[in-house]
N, CA, C and O atoms as CSV, one atom per row, in Angstrom:
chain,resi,resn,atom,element,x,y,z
A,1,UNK,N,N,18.425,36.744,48.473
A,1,UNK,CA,C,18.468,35.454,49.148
A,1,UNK,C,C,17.227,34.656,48.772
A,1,UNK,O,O,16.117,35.144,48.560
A,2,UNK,N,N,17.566,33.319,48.713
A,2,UNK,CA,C,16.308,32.400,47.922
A,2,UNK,C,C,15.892,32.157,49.248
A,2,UNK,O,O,16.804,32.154,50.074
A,3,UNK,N,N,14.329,31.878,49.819
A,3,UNK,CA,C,13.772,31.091,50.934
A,3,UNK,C,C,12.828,29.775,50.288
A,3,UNK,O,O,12.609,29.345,49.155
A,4,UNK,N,N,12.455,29.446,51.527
A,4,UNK,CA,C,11.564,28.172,51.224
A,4,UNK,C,C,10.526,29.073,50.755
A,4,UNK,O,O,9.603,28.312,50.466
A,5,UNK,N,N,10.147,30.278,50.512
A,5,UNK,CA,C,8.969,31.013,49.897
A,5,UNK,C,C,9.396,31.527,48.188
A,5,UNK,O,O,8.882,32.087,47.220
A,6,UNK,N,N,9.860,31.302,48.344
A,6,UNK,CA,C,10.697,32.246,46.924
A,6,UNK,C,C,10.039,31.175,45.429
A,6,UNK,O,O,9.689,30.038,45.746
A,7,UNK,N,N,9.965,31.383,44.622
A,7,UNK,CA,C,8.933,30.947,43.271
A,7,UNK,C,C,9.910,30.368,42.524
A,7,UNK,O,O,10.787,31.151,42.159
A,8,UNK,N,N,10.046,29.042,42.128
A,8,UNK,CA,C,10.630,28.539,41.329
A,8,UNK,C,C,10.885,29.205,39.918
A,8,UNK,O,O,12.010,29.330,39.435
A,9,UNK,N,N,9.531,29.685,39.216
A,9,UNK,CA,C,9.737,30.963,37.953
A,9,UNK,C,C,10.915,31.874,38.709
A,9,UNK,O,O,12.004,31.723,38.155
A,10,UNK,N,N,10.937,32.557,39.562
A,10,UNK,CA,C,11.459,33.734,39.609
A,10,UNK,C,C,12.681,33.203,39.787
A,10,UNK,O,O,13.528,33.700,39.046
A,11,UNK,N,N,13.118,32.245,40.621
A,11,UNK,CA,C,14.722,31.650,40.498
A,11,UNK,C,C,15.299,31.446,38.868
A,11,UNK,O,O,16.344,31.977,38.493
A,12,UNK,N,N,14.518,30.667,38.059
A,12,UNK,CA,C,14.779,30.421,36.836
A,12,UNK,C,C,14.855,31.083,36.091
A,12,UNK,O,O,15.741,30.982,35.242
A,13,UNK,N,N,13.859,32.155,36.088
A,13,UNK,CA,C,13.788,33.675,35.106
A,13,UNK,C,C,14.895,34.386,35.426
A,13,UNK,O,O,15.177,35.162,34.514
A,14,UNK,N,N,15.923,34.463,36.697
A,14,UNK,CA,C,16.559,35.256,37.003
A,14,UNK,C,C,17.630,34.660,36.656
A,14,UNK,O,O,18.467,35.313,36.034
A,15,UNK,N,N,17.928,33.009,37.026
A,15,UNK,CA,C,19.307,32.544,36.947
A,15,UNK,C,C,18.778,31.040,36.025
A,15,UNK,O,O,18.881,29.937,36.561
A,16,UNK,N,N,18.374,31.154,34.999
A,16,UNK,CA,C,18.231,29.527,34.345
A,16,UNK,C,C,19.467,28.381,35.081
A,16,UNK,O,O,19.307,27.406,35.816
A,17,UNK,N,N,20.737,29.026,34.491
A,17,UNK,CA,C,21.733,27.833,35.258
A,17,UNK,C,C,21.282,27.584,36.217
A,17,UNK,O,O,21.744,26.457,36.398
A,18,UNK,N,N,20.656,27.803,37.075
A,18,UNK,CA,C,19.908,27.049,38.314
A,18,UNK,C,C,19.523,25.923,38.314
A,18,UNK,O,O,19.804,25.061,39.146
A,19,UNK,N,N,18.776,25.810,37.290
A,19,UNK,CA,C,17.751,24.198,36.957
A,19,UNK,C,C,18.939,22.992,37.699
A,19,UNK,O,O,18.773,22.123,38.554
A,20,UNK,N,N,20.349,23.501,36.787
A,20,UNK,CA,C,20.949,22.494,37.327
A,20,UNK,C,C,21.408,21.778,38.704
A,20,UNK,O,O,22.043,20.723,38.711
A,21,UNK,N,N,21.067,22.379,39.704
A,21,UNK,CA,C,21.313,22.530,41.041
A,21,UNK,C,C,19.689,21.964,41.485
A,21,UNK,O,O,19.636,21.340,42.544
A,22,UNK,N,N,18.495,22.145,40.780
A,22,UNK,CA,C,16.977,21.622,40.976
A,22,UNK,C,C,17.570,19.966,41.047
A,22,UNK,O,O,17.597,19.151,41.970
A,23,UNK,N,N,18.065,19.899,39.472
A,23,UNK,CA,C,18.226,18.558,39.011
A,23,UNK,C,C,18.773,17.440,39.876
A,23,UNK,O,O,18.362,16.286,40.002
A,24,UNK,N,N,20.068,18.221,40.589
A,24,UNK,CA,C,20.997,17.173,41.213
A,24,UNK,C,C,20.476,17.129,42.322
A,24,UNK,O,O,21.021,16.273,43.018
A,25,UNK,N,N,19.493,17.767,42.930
A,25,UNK,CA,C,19.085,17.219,44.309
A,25,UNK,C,C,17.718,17.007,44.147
A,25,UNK,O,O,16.867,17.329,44.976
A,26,UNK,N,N,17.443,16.296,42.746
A,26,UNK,CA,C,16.421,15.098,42.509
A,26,UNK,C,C,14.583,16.039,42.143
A,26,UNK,O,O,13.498,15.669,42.591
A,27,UNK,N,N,14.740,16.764,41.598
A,27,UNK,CA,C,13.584,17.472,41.412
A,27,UNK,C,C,13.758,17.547,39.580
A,27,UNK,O,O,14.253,18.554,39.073
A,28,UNK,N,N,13.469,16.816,39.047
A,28,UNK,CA,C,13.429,16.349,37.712
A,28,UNK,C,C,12.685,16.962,36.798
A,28,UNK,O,O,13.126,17.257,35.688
A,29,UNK,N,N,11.454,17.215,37.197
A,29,UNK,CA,C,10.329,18.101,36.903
A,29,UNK,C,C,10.882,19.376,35.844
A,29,UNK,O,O,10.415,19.739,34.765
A,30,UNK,N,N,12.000,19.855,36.574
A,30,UNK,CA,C,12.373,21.488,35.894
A,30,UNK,C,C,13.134,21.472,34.402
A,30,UNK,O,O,13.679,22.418,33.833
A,31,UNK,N,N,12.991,20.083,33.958
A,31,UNK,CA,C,13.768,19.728,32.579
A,31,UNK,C,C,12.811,18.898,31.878
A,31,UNK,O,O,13.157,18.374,30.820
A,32,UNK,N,N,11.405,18.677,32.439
A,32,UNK,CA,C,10.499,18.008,31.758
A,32,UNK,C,C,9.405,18.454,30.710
A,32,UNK,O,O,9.106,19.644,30.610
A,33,UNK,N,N,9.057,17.882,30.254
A,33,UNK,CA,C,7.712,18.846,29.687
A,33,UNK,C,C,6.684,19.300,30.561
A,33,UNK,O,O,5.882,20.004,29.947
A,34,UNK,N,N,6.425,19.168,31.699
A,34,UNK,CA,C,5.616,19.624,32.527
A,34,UNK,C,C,6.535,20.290,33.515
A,34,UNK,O,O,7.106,19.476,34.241
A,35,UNK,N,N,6.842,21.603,33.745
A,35,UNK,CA,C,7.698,22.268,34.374
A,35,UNK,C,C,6.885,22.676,35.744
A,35,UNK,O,O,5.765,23.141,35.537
A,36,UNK,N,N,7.311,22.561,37.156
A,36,UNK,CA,C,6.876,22.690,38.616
A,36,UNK,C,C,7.062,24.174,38.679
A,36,UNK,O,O,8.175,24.698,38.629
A,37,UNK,N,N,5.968,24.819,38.789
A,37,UNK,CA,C,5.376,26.295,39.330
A,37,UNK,C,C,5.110,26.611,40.635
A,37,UNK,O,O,3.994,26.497,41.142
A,38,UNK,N,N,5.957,26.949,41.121
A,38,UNK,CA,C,5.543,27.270,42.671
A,38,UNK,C,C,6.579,27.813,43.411
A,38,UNK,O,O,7.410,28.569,42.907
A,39,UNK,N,N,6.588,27.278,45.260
A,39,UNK,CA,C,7.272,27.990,45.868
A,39,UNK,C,C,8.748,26.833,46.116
A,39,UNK,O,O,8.339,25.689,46.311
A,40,UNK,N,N,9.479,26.883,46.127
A,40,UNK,CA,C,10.824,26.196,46.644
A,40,UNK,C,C,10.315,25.218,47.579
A,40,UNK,O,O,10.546,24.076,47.183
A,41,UNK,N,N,9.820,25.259,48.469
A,41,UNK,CA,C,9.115,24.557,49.796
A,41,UNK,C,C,8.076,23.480,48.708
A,41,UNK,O,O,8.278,22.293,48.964
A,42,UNK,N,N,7.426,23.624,48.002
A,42,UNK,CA,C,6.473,22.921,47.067
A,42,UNK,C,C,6.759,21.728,46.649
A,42,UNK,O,O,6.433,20.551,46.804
A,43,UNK,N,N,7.673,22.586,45.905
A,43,UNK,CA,C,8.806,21.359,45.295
A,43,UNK,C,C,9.590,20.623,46.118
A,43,UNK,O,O,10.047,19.565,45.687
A,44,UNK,N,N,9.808,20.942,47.102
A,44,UNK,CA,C,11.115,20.294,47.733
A,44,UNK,C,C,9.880,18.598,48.414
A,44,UNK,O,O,9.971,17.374,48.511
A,45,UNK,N,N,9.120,19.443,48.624
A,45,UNK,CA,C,7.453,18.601,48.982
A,45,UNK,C,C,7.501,17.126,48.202
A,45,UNK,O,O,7.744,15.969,48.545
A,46,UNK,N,N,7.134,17.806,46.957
A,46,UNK,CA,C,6.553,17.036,45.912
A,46,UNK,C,C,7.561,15.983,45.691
A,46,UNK,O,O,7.115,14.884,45.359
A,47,UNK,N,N,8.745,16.103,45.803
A,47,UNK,CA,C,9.759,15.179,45.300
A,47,UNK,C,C,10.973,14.860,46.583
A,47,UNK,O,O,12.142,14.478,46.510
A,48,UNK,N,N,10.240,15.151,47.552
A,48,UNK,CA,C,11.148,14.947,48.946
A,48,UNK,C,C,12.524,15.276,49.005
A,48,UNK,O,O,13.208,14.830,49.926
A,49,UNK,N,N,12.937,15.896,48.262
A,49,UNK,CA,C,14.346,17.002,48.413
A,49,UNK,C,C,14.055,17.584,49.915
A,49,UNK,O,O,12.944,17.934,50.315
A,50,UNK,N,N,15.270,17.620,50.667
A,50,UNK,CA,C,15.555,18.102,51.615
A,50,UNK,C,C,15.561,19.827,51.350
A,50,UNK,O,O,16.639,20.174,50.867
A,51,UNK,N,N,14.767,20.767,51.524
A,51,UNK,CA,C,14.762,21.642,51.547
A,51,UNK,C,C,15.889,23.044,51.964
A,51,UNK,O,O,16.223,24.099,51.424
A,52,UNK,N,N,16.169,22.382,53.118
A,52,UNK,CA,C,17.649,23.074,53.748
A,52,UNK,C,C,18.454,23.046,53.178
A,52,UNK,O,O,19.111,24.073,53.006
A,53,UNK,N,N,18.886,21.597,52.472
A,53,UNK,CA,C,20.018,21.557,51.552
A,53,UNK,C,C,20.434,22.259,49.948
A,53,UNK,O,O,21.459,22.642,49.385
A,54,UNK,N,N,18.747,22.142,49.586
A,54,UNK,CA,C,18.532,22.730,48.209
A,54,UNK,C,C,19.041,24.456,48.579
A,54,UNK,O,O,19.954,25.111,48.078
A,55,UNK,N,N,18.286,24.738,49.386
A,55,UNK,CA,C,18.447,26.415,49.579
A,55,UNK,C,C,19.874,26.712,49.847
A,55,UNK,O,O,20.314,27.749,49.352
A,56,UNK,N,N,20.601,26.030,50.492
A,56,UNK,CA,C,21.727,26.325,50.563
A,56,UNK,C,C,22.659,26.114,49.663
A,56,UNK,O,O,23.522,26.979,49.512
A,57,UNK,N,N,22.676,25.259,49.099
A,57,UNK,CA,C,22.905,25.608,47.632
A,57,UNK,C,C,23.311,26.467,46.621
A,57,UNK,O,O,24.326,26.910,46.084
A,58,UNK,N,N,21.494,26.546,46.564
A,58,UNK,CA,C,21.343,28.144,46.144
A,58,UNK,C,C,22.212,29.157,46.071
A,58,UNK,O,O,22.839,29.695,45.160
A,59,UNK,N,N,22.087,29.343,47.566
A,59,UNK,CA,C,22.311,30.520,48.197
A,59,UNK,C,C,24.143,30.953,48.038
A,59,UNK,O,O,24.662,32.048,47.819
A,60,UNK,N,N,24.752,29.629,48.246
A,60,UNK,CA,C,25.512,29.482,47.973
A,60,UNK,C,C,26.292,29.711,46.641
A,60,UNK,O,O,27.374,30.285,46.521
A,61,UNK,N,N,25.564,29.175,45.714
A,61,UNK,CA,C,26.069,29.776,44.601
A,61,UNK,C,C,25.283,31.311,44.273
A,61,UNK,O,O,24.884,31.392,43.112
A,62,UNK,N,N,25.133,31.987,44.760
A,62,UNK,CA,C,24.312,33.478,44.275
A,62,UNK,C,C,25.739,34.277,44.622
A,62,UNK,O,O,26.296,35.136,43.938
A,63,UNK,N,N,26.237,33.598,46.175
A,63,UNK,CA,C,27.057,34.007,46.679
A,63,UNK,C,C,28.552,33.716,46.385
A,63,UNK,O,O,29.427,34.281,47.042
A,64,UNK,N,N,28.854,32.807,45.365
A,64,UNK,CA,C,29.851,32.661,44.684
A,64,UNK,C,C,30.822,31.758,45.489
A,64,UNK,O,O,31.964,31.520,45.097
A,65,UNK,N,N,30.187,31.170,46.876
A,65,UNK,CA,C,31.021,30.092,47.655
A,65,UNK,C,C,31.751,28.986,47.009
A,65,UNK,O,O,32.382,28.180,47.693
């Protein structure tokens, strides 16, 4: 399960297709030349993504919903 603690590397290292799910809820960063290192919560920060929504998401697709 992804949390608001969980490391953007480790989501990506594990599931790249992810980025795309970063992208659409506006965190741009993860396709740039300067790629965002940190925790889920960080990012969601930095670029005002609703956090709840991103994770669920996620979570959602890990889970094949």
């Amino acid at each position: 399960m992804i949390t608001k603690d969980t490391l953007i590397e480790e989501i990506l290292g594990k599931s790249p297709e992810k980025a795309r799910i970063f992208v659409e809820m506006g965190a741009p960063c993860l396709v740039c030349g300067e790629p965002f290192w940190g925790t889920v919560k960080e990012l969601c920060e930095k670029y005002q993504v609703d956090v709840d929504i991103l994770l669920k998401r996620l979570n959602e697709e890990i889970k094949g919903v």
